[in-house]
PQR file of N, CA, C, O and H, with PARSE charges and radii, in Angstrom:
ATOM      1  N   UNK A   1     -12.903 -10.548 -17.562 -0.4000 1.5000
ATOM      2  CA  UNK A   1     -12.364  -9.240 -17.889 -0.0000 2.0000
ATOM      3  C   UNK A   1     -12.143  -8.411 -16.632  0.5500 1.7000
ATOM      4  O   UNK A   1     -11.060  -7.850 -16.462 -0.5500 1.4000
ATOM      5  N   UNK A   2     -13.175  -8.310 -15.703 -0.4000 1.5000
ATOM      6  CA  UNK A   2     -13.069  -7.587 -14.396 -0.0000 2.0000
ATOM      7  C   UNK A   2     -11.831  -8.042 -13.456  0.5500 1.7000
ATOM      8  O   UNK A   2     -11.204  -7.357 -12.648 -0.5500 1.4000
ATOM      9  H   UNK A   2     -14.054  -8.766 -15.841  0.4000 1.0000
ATOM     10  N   UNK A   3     -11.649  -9.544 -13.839 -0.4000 1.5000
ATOM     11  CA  UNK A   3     -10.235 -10.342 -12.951 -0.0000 2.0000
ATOM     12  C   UNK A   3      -8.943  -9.825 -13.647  0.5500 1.7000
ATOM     13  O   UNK A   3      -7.836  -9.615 -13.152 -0.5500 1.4000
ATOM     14  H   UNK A   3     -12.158 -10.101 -14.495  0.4000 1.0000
ATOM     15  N   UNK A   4      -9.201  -9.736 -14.410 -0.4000 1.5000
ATOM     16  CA  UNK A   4      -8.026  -9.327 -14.919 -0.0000 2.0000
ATOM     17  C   UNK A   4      -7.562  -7.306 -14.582  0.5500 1.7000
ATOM     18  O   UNK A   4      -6.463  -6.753 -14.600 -0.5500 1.4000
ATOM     19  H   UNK A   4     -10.100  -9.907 -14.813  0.4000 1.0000
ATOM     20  N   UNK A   5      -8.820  -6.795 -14.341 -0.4000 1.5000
ATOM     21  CA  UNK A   5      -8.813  -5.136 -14.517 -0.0000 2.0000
ATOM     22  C   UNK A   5      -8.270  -5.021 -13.184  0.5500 1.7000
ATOM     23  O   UNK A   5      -7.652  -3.981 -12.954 -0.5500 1.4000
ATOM     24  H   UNK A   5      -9.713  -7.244 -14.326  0.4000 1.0000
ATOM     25  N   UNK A   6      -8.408  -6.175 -11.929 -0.4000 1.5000
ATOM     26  CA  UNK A   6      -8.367  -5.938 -10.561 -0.0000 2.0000
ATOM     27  C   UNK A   6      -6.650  -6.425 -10.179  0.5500 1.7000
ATOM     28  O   UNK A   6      -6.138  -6.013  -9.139 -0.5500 1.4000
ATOM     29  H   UNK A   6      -8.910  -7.019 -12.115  0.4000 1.0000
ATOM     30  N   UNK A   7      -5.868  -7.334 -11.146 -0.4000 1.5000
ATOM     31  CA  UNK A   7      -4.901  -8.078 -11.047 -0.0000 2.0000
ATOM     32  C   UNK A   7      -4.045  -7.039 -11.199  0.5500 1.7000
ATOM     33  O   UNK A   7      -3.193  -6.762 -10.355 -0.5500 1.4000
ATOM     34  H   UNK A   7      -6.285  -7.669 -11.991  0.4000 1.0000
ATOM     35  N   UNK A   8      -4.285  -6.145 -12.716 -0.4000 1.5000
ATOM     36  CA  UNK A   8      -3.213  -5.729 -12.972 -0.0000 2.0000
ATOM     37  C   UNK A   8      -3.316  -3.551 -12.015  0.5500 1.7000
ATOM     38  O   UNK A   8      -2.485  -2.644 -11.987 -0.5500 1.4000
ATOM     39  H   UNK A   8      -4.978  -6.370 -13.401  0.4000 1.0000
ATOM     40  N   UNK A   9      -4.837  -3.675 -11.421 -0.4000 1.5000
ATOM     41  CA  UNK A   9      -4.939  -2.530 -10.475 -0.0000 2.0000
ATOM     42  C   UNK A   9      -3.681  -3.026  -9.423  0.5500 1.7000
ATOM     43  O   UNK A   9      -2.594  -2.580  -9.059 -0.5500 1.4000
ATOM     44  H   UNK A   9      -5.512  -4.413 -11.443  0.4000 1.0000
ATOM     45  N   UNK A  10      -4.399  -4.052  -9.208 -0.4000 1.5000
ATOM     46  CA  UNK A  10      -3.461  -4.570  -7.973 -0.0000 2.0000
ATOM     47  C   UNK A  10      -2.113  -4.740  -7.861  0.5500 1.7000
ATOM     48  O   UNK A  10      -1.472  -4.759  -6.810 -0.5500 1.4000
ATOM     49  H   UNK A  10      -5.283  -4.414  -9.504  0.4000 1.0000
ATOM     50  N   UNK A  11      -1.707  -4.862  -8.957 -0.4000 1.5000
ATOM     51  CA  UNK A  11       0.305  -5.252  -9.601 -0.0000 2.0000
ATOM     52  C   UNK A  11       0.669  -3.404  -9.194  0.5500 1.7000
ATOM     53  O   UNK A  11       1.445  -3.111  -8.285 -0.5500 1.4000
ATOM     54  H   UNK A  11      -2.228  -4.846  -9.810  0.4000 1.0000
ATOM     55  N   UNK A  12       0.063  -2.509  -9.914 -0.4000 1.5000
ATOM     56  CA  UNK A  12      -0.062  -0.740 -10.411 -0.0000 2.0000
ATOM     57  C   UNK A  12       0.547  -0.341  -8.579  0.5500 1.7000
ATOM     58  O   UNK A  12       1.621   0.097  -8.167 -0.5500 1.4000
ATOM     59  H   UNK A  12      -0.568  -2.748 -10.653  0.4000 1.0000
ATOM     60  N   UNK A  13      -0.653  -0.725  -7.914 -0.4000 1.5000
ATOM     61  CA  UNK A  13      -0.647  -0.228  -6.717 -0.0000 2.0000
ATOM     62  C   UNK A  13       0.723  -1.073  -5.674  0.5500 1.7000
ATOM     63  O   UNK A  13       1.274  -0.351  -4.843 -0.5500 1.4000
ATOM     64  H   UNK A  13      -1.525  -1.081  -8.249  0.4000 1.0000
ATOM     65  N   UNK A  14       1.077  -2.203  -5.759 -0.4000 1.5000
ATOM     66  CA  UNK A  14       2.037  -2.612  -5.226 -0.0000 2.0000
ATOM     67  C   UNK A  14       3.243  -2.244  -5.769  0.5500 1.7000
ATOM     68  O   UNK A  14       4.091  -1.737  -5.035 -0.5500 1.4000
ATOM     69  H   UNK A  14       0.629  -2.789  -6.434  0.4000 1.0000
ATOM     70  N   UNK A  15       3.468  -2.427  -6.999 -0.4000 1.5000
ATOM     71  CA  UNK A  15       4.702  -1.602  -7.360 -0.0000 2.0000
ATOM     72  C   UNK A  15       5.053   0.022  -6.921  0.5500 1.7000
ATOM     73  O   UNK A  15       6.113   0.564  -6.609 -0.5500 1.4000
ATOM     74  H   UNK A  15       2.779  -2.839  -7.596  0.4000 1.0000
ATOM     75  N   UNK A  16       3.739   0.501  -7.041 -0.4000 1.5000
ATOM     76  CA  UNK A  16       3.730   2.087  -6.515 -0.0000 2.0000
ATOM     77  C   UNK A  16       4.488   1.991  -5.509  0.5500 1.7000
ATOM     78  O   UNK A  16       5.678   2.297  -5.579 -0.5500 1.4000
ATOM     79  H   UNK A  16       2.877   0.061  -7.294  0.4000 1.0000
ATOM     80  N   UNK A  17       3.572   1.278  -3.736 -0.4000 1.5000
ATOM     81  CA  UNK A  17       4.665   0.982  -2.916 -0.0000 2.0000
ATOM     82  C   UNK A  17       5.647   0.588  -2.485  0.5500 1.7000
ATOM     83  O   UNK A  17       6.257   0.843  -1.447 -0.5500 1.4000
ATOM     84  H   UNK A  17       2.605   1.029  -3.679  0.4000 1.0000
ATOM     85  N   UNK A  18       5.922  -0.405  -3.729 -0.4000 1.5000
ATOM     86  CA  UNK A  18       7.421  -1.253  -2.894 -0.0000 2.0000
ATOM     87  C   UNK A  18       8.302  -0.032  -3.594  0.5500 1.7000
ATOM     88  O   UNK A  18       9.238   0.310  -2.871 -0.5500 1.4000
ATOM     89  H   UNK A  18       5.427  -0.612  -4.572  0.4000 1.0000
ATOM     90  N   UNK A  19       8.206   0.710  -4.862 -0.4000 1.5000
ATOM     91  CA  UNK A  19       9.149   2.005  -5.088 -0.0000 2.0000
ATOM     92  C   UNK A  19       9.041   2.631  -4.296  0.5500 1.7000
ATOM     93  O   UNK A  19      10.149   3.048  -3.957 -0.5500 1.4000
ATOM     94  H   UNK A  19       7.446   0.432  -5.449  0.4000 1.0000
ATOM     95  N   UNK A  20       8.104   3.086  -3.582 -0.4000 1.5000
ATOM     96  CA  UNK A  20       7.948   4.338  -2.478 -0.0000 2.0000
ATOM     97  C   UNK A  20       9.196   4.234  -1.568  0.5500 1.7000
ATOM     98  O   UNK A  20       9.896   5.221  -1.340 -0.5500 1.4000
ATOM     99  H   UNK A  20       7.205   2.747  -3.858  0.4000 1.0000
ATOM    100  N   UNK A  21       9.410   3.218  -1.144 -0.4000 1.5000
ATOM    101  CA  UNK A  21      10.274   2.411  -0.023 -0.0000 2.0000
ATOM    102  C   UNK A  21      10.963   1.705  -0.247  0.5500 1.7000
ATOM    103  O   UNK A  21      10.646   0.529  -0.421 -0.5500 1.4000
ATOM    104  H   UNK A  21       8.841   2.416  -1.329  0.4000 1.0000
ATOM    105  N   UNK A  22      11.989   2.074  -0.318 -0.4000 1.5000
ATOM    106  CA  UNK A  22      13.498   1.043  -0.789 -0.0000 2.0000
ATOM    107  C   UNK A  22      13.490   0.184   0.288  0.5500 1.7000
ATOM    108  O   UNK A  22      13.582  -0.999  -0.041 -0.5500 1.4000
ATOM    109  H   UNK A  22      12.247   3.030  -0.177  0.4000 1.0000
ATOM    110  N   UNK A  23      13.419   0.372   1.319 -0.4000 1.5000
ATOM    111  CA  UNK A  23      13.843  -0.496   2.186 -0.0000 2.0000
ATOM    112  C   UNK A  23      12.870  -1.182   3.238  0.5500 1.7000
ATOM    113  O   UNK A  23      11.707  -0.778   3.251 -0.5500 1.4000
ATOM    114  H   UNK A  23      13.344   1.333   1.587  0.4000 1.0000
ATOM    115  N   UNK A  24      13.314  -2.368   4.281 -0.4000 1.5000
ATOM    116  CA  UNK A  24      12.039  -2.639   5.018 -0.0000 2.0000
ATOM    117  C   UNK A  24      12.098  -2.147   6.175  0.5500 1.7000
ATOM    118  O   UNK A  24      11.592  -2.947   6.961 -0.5500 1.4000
ATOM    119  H   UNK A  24      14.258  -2.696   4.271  0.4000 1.0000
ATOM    120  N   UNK A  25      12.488  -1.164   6.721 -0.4000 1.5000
ATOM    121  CA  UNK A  25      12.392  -0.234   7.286 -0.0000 2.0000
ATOM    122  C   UNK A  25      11.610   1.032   6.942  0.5500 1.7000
ATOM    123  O   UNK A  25      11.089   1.630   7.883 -0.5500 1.4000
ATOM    124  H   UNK A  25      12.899  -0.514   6.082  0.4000 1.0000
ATOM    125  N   UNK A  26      11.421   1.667   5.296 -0.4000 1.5000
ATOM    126  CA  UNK A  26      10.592   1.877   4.657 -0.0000 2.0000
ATOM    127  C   UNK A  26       9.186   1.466   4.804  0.5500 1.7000
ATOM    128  O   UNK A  26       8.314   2.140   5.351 -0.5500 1.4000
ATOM    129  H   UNK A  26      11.844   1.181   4.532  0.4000 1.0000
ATOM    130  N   UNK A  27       9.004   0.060   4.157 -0.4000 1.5000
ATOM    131  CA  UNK A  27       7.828  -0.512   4.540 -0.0000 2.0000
ATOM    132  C   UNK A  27       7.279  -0.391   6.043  0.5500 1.7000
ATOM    133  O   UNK A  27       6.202   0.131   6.331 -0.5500 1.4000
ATOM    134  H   UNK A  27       9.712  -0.488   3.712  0.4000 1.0000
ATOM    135  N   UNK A  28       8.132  -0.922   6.908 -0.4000 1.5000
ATOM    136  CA  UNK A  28       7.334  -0.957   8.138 -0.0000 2.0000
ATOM    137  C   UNK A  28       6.564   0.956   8.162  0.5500 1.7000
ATOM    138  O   UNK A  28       5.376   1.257   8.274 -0.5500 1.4000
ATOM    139  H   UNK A  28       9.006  -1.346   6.674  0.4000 1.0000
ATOM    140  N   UNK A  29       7.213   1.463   8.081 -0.4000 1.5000
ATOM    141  CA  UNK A  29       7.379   2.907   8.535 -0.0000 2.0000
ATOM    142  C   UNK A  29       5.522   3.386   7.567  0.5500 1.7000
ATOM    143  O   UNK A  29       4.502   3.788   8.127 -0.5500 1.4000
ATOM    144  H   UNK A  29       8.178   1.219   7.989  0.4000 1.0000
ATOM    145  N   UNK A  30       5.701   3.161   6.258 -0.4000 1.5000
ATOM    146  CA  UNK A  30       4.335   3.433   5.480 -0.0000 2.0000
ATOM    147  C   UNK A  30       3.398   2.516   6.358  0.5500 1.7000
ATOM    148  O   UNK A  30       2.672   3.118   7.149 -0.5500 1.4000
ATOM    149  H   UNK A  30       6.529   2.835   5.802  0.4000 1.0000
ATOM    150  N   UNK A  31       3.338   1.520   6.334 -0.4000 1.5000
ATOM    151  CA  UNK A  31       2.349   0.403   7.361 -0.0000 2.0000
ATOM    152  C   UNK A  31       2.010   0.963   8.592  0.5500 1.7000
ATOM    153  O   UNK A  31       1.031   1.688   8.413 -0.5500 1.4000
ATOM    154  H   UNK A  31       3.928   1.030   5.692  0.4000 1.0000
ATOM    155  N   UNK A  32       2.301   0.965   9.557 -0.4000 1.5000
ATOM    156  CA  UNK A  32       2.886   1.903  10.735 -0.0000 2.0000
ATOM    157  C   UNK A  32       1.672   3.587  10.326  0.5500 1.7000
ATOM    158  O   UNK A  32       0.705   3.914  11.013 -0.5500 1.4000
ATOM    159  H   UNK A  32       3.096   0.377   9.703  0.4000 1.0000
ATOM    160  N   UNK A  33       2.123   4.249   9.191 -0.4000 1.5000
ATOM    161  CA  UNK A  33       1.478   5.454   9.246 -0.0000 2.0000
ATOM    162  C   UNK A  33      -0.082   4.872   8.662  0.5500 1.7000
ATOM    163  O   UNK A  33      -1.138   5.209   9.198 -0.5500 1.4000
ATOM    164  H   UNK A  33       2.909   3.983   8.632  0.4000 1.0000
ATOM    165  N   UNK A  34      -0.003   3.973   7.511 -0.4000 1.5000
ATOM    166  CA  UNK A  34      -1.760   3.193   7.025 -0.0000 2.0000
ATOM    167  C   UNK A  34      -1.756   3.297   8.094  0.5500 1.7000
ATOM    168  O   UNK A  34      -1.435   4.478   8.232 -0.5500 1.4000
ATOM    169  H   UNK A  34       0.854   3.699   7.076  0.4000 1.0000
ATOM    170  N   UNK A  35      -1.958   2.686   9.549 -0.4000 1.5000
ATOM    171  CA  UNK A  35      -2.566   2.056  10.281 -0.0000 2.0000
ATOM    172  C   UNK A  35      -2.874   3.342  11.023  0.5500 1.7000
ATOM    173  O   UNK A  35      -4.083   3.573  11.022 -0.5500 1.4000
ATOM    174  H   UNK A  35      -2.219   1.727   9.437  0.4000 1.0000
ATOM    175  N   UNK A  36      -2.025   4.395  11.759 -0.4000 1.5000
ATOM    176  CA  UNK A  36      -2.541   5.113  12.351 -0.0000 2.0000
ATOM    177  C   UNK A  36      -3.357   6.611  11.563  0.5500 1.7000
ATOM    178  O   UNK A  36      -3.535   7.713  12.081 -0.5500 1.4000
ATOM    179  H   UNK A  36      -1.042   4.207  11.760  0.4000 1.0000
ATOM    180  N   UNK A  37      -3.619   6.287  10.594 -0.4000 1.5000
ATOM    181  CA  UNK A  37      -4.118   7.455   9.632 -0.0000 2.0000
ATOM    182  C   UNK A  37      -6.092   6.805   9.683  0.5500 1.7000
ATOM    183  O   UNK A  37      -7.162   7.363   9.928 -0.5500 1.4000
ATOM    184  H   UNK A  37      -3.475   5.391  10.173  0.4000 1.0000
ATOM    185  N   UNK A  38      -5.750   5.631   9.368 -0.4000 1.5000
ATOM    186  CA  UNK A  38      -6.866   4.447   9.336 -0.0000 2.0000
ATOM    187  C   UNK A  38      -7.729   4.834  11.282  0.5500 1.7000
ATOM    188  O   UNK A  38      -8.786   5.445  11.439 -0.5500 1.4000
ATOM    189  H   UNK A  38      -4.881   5.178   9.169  0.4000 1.0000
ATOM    190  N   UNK A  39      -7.028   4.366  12.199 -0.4000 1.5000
ATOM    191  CA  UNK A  39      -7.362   4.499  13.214 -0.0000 2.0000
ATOM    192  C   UNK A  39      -7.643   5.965  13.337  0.5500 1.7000
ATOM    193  O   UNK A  39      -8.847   6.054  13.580 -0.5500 1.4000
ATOM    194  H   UNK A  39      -6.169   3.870  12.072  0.4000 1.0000
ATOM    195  N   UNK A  40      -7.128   7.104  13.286 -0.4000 1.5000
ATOM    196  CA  UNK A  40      -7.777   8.138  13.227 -0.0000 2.0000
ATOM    197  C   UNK A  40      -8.946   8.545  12.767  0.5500 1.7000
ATOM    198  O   UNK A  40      -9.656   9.389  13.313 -0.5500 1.4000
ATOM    199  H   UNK A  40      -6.151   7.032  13.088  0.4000 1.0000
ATOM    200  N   UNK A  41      -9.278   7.727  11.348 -0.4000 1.5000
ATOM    201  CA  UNK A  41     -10.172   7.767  10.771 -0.0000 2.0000
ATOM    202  C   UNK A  41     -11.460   6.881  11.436  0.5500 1.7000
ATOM    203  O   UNK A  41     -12.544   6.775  10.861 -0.5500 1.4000
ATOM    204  H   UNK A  41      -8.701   7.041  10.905  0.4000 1.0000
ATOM    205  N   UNK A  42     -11.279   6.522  12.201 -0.4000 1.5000
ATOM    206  CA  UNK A  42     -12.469   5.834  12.911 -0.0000 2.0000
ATOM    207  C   UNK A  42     -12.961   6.435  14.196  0.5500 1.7000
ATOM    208  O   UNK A  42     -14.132   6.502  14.570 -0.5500 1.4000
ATOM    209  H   UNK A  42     -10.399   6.608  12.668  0.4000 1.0000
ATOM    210  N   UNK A  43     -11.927   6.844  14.791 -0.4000 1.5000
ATOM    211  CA  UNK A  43     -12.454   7.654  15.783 -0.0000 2.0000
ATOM    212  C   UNK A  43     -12.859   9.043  16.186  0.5500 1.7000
ATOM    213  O   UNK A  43     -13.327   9.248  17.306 -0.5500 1.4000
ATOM    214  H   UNK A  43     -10.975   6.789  14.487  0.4000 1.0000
TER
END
């Protein structure tokens, strides 16, 4: 039951992003900000 609650979290949240971003220029650009939002957050 929990594999399944995490599959379809996981489907929820990728669709969220690949709509966010039409394009892969899009993508890079969200990736790109995760990463330096993330690194901020550590230091």
């Amino acid at each position: 039951m929990q594999r399944t609650i995490k599959i379809v979290l996981m489907m929820v949240i990728a669709s969220t992003m690949l709509s966010g971003c039409n394009t892969a220029r899009g993508v890079g650009e969200d990736i790109k900000s995760l990463g330096n939002a993330i690194s901020h957050a550590a230091s």
